[in-house]
C-alpha positions in Angstrom: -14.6 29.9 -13.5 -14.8 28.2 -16.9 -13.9 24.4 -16.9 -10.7 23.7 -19.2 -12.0 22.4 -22.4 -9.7 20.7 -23.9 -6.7 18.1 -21.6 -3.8 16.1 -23.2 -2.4 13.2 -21.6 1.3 12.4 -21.8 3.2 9.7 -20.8 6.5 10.5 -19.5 8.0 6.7 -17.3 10.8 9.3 -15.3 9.7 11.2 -12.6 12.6 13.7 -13.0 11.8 13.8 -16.6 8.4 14.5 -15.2 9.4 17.3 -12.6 11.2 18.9 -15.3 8.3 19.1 -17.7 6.0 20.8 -15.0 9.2 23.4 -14.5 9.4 24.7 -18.4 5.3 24.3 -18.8 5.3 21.8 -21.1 2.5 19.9 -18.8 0.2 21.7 -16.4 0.1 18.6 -13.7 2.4 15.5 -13.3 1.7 12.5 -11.4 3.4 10.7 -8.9 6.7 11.8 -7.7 8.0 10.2 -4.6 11.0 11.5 -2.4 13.9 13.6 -3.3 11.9 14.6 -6.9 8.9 15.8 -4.8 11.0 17.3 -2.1 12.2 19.5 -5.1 8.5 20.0 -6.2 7.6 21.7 -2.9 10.7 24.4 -2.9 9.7 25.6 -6.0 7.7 28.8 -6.0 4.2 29.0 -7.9 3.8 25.4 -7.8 1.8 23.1 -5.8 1.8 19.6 -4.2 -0.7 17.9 -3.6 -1.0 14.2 -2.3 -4.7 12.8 -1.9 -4.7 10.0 0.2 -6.0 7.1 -2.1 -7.2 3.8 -1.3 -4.6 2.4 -2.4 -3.1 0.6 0.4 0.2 -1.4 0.5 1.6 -4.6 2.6 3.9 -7.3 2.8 1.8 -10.7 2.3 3.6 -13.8 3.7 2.9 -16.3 1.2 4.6 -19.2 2.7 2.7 -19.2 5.9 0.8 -21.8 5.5 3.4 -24.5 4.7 4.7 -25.8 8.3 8.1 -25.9 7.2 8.6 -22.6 6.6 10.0 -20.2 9.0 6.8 -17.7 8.3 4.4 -20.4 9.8 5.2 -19.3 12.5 3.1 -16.0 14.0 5.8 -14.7 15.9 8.2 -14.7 12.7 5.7 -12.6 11.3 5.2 -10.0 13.7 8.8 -10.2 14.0 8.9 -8.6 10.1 6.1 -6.3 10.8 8.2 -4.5 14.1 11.3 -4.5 11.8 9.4 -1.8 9.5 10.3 1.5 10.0 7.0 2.9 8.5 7.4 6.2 9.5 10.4 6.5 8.5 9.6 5.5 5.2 6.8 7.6 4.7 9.0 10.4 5.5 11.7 9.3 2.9 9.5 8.7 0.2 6.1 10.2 0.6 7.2 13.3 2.5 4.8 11.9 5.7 1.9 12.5 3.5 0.6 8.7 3.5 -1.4 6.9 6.6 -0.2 4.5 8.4 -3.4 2.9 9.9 -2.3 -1.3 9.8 -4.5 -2.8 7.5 -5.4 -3.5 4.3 -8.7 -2.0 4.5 -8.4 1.3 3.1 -9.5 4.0 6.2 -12.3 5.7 4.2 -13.7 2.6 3.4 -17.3 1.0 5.4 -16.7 -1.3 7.8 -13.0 -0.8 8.5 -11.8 -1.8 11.8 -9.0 0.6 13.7 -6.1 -1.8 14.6 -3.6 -0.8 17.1 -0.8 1.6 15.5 2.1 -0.3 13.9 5.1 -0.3 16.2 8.5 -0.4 14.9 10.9 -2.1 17.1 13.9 -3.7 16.0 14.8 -5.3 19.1 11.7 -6.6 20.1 11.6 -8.1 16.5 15.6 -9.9 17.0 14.1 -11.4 20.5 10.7 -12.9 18.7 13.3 -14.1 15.8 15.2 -15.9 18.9 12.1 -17.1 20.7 11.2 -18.6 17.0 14.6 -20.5 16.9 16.2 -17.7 14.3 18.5 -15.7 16.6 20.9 -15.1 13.5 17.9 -14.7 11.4 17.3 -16.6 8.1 17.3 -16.4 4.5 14.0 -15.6 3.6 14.3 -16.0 -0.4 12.6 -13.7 -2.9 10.7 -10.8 -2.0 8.3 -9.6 -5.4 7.1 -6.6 -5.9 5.6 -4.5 -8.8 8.7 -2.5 -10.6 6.7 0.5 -10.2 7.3 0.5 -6.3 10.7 -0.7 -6.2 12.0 2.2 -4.2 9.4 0.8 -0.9 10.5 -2.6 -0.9 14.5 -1.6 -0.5 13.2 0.3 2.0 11.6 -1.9 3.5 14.1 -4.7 2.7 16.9 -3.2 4.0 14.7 -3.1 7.6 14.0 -7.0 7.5 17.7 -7.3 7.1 18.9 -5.1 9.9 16.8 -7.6 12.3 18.6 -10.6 10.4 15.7 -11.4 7.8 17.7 -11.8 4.5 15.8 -11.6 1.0 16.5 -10.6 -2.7 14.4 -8.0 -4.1 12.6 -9.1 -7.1 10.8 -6.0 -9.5 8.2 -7.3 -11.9 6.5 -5.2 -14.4 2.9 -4.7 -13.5 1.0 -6.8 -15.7 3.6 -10.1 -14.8 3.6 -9.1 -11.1 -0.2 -9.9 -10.8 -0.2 -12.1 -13.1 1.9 -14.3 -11.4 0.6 -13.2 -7.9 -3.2 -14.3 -8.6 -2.1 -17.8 -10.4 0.2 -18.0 -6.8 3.3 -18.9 -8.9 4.8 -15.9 -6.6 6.5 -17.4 -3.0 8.4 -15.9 -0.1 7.4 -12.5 0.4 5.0 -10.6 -2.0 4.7 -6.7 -1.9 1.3 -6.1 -3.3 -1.6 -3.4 -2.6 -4.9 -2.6 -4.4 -6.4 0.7 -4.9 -9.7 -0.8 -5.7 -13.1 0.8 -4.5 -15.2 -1.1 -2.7 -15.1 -1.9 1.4 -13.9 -4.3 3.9 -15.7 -7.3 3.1 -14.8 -6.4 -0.7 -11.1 -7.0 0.4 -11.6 -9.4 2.7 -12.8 -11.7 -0.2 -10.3 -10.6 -2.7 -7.5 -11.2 0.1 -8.6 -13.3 3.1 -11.5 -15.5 2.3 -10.7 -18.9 1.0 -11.0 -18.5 -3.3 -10.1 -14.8 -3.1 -8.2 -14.6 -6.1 -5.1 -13.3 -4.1 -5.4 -15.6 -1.1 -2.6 -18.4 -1.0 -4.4 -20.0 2.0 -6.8 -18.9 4.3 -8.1 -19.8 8.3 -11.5 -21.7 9.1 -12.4 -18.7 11.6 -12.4 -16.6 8.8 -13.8 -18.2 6.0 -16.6 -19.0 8.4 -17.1 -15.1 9.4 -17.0 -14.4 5.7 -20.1 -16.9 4.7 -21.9 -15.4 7.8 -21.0 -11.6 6.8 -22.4 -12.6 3.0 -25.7 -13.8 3.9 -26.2 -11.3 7.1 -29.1 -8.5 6.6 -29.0 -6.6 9.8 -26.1 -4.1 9.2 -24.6 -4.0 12.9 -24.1 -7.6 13.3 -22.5 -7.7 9.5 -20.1 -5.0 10.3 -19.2 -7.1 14.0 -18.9 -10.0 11.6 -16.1 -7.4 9.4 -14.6 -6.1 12.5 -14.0 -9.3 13.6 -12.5 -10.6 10.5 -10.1 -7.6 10.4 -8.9 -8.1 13.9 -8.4 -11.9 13.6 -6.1 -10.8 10.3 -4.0 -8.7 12.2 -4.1 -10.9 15.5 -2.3 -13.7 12.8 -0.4 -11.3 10.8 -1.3 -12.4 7.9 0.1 -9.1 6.6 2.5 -6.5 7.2 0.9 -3.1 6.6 3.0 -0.4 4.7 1.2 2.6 3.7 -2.1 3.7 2.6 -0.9 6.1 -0.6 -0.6 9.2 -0.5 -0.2 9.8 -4.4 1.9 13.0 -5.0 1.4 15.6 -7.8 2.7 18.9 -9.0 0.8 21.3 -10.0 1.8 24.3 -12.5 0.9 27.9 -11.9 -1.3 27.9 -14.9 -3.9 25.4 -12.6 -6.4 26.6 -11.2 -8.2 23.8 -9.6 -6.8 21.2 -10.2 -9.4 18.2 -8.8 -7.3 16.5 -7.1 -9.6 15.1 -3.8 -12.8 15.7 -5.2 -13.2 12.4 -5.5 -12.6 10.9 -2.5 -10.6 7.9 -2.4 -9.4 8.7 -5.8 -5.3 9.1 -7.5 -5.7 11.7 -10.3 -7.2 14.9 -11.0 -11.0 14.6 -12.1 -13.5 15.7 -12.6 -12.0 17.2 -15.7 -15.4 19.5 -16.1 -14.1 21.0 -12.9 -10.4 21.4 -13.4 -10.0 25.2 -14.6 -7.4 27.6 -15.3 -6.1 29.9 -12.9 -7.6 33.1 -13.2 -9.8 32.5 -15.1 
């Protein structure tokens, strides 16, 4: 098949507005629609979804967990959040149960990632950790960040922490001031954050977890010290023990609440051929564009 030679990009902020340009043919693929919008996209006849799993993954970081007097210094507050998220659910609502939910922030594809145990949501187990914390009514948990662009997860997600009695007011940022304010750490409370940077564990493990990653609000001696001994190891079995190890100490603390690893959905057109989406593992958008063709062509 001959490669399409010639691709315009358009930008188009609505996905509805988006949906309804693929319908009349005005563009041959739009990106990212979520929920109700891509429901639509997979009743409609001639037209494809498709939603590579990216490495993009998402979580909730608990920024405040290093200062003593806050209620997320404690571990079992933390887990208490994690159990209150109904990722599932979520990913059924607003990725159509096409994301992963594998509990870390190490993308799944990526080397070195260590398995954790499945996330498990339980609300009720969550409200007796609360208790056992000294929050049987829950608390006020402040502000709760996220980038604009992903607004739609953190309801979801907030509206869990508050059926458990974890109380917080959602706070979009556009993108650039989100991580702006995220990597100087002017951001407190609860940050909803993710990275869909290539790379692997120990990549993210210094971006996020070591001490001077440039998202890391504080960090644990255990595993700053696995980090320097990672860095400087040559045999490649002990260095990825050294990475599982990190990974499992992470979730052990819940440092983070795991979300989603992306599943970023597209429509396709009928005009498509192939349309590159997953050729490139790992990877959001359609490329190579010397392999995206026409259909019948």
């Amino acid at each position: 098949m001959p490669s399409v030679k010639r691709l315009v990009l358009k930008v188009i902020p609505d996905e509805a507005t988006r949906l309804a340009a693929l319908k009349r043919s005005e563009v041959d693929i739009a990106y990212g629609l979520q929920g109700e919008i891509a429901e639509e996209l997979q009743r409609m006849p001639n037209f494809k979804l498709k939603a590579p799993i990216v490495n993009g993954t998402f979580w909730l970081y608990f920024a405040d967990q290093w200062d003593e007097k806050s209620p997320w210094h404690d571990v079992r507050v933390r887990k208490a959040a994690i159990m209150a998220i109904d990722n599932r659910g979520i990913n059924q609502a607003l990725a159509l149960g096409f994301a992963h939910i594998t509990g870390s922030i190490v993308p799944e594809n990526f080397d070195y990632y260590w398995k954790p145990p499945a996330p498990v949501y339980d609300p009720a187990k969550a409200r007796e950790l609360l208790a056992d914390a000294g929050f049987p009514r829950g608390f006020d948990a402040g502000e709760y960040y996220c980038d604009a662009a992903y607004a739609n997860l953190a309801e979801a997600v907030l509206n869990n922490l508050a059926e458990v009695g974890i109380k917080a007011k959602l706070r979009p940022l556009e993108r650039a001031a989100f991580f702006k304010g995220y990597g100087e750490k002017s951001l407190k409370n609860l940050i909803q954050a993710a990275s869909g940077a290539f790379g692997n564990a120990a990549t993210r493990m210094e971006t996020f977890v070591a001490k001077g990653g440039v998202y890391v609000y504080g960090s644990y001696p255990e595993l700053d010290e696995l980090f320097r001994q990672q860095a400087a190891e040559v045999d490649p079995k002990k260095r990825e023990g050294q990475l599982y190890k990190m990974q499992e100490i992470v979730h052990d603390k819940a440092i983070y609440g795991h979300l989603w690893q992306q599943a970023f959905i597209n429509g396709v057109g009928p005009r498509v051929g192939e349309s590159g989406f997953g050729l490139i593992p790992g990877y959001a958008y359609s490329a190579p564009y010397e392999d995206v063709t026409l259909a019948g062509k």
